[in-house]
C-alpha positions in Angstrom: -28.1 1.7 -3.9 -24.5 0.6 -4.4 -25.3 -2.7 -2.3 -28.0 -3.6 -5.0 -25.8 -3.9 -7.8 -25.5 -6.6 -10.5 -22.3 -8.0 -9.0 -24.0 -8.4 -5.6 -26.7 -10.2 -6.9 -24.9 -12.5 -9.1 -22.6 -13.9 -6.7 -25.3 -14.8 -3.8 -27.7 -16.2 -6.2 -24.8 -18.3 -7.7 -23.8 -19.4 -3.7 -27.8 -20.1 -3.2 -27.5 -22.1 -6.5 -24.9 -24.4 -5.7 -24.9 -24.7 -1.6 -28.7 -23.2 -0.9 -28.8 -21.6 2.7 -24.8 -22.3 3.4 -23.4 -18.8 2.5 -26.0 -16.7 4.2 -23.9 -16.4 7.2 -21.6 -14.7 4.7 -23.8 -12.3 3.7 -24.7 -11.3 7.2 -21.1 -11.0 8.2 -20.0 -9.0 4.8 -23.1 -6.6 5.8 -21.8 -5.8 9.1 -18.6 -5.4 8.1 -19.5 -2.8 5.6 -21.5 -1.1 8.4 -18.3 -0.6 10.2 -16.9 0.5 7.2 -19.8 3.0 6.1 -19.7 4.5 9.9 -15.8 5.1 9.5 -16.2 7.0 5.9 -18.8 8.9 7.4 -17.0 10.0 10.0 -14.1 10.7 8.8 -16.5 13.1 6.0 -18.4 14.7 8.9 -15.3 15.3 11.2 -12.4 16.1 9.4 -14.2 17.4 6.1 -12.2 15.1 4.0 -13.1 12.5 1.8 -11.6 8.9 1.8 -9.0 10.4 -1.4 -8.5 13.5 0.1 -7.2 11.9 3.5 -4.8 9.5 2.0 -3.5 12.3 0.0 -2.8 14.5 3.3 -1.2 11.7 5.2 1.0 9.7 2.7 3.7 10.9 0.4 2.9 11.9 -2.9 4.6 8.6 -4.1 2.8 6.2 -2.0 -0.4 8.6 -2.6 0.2 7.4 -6.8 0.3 4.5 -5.9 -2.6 3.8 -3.9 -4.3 5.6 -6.3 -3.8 3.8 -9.2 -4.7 0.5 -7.4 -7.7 2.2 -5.7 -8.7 2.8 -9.6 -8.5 -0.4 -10.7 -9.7 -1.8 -8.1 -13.4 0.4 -8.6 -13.2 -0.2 -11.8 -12.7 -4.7 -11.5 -16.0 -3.8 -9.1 -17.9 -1.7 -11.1 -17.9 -3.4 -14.8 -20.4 -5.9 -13.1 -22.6 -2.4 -13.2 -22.0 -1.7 -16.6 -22.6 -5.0 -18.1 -25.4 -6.2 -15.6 -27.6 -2.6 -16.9 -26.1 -3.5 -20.0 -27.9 -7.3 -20.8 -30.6 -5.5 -18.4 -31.5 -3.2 -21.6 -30.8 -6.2 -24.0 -33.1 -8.8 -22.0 -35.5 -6.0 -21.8 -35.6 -4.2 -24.9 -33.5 -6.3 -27.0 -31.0 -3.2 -27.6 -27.6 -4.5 -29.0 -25.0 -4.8 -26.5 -22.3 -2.6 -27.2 -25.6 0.2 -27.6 -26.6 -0.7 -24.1 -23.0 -0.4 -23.0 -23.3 3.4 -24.1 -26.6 4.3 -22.8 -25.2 2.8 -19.6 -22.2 5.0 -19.3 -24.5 8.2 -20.3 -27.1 7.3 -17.8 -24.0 7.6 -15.3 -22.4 10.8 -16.9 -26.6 12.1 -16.3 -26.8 11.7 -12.5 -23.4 12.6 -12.3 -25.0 16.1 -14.1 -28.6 16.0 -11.8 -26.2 16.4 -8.7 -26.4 19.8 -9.6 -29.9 20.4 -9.3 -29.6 19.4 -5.6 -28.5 16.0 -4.1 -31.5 15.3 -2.2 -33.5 15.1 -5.5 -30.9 12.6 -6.4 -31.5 10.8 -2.6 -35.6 11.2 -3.9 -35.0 9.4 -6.8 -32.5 6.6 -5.2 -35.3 5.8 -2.8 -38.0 5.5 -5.4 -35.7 3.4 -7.0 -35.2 1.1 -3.9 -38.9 0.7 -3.3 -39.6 -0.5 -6.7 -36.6 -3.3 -6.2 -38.1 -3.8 -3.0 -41.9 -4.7 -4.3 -40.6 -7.0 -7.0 -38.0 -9.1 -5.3 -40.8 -9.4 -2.2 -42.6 -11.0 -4.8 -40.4 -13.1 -6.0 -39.7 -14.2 -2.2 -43.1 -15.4 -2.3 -43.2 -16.9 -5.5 -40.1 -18.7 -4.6 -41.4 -20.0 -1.4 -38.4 -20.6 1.0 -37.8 -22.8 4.0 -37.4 -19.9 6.6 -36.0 -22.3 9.5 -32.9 -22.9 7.2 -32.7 -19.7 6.2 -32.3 -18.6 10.2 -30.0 -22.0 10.0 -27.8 -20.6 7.6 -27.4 -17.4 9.5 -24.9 -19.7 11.7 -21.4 -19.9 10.1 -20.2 -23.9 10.7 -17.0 -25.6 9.5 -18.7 -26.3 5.9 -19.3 -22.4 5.3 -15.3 -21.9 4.8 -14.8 -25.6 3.1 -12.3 -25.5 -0.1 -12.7 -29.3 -1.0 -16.6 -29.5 -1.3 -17.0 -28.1 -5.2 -20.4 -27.9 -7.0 -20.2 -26.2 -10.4 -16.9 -25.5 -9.9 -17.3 -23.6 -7.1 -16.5 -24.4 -3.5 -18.0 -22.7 -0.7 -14.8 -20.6 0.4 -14.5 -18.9 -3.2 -18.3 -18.3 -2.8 -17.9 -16.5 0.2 -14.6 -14.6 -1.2 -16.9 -13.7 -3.9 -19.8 -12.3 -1.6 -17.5 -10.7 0.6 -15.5 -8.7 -2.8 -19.1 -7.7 -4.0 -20.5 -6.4 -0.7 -17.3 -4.5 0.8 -16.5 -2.4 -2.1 -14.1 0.5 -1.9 -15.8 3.0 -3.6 -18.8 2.9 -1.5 -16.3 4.0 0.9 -15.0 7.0 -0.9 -18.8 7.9 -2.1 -19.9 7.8 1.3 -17.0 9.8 2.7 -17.7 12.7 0.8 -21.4 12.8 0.4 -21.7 13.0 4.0 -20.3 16.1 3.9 -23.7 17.5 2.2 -25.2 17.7 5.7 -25.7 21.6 6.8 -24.3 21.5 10.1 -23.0 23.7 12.5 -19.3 23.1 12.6 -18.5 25.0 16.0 -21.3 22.5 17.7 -19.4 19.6 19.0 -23.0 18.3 19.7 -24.3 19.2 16.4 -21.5 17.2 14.5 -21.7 14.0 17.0 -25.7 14.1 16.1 -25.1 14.2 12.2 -22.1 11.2 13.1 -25.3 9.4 14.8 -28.0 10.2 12.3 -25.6 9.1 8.9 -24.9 5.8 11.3 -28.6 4.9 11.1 -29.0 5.9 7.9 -26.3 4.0 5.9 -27.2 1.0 8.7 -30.7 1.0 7.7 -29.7 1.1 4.0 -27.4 -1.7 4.2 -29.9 -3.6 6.1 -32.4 -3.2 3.4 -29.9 -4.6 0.8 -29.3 -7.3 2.5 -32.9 -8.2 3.6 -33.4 -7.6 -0.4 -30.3 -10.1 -1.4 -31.7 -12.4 -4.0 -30.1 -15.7 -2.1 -32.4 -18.8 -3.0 -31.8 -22.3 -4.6 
């Protein structure tokens, strides 16, 4: 669900806005980047038992450990106030609720699931996937509404010289910050700290070595298949 958020969306339908199919290429590679990524958090949860925090905090000093924690803050929170004001004009399109009202129904809606979790994660997982499916029936409809050339979609798959171009601007944007702005909103850091330590929910046998490489393989799949999904479900059009 994290690869679904407003800050995702924004930025790939502002690159399909101003350079249609170019960036796609961009979104492909930022997706298997963040596989890579996902598979390493989850690992490192599965084998070691540690989360992402807990693993810098073991191997660095305590000063450098500060340190990376303050910047790994504000870096989660530069990435997540697309969430809260996205949800936020969300409620205001929607249900014409004042802003700085939506703002707080946002933040309580968080502080809720954040309370659910203890009622069982996979009723949270139930509910995420619900979720998914219902953003996965409208924006197929909007696919077809839209009606896109598929052979340059499969065109812009292929990065070229123009994908990476800093002179070409349109709207004030050039291709290269489009693609730094697709690539900031699709590898985000607390995806990887998330993932790291809700992996760890998995009953396993820990004196199995073949036990713990299967739940390594299955979480593979499963965070690959997500992040396939949110990309197959990234609203890039013109």
């Amino acid at each position: 669900m994290g690869y679904m958020d407003p800050g995702n969306w924004s930025t790939s339908i502002t690159g399909g806005q101003n350079f249609q199919y170019l960036l796609m290429s961009v979104i492909l590679m930022s997706s298997l980047i963040a596989m890579l990524l996902q598979y390493m958090a989850a690992k490192l949860g599965i084998v070691s038992q540690m989360d992402l925090a807990q693993a810098i905090r073991a191997r660095t000093s305590k000063k450098l450990g500060i340190i990376l924690w303050i910047l790994t803050e504000l870096a989660i929170m530069a990435t997540d106030i697309a969430e809260v004001i996205g949800a936020s004009i969300a409620l205001y399109l929607l249900f014409n609720i004042p802003l700085v009202v939506a703002v707080f129904i946002t933040v309580f809606d968080v502080l809720l699931l954040l309370l659910l979790t203890k009622v069982g994660f996979r009723k949270i997982e139930a509910i995420v996937v619900c979720l998914i499916f219902v953003i996965l029936f409208v924006f197929v409809y909007q696919v077809a509404l839209s009606d896109p050339n598929w052979g340059d979609v499969l065109k812009g798959l292929v990065p070229t010289g123009e994908t990476f171009s800093s002179t070409h601007s349109i709207g004030g944007q050039t291709p290269l910050t489009g693609a730094l702005g697709i690539i900031g909103a699709t590898v985000m850091p607390h995806n990887l700290y998330l993932h790291s330590a809700v992996s760890q929910t998995r009953k396993i046998n820990r004196t199995d070595e073949d036990e713990i490489a299967n739940a390594v393989r299955f979480s593979t799949w499963d965070s690959n298949i997500q992040l396939t999904l949110a990309f197959l479900l990234t609203p890039y059009c013109s």
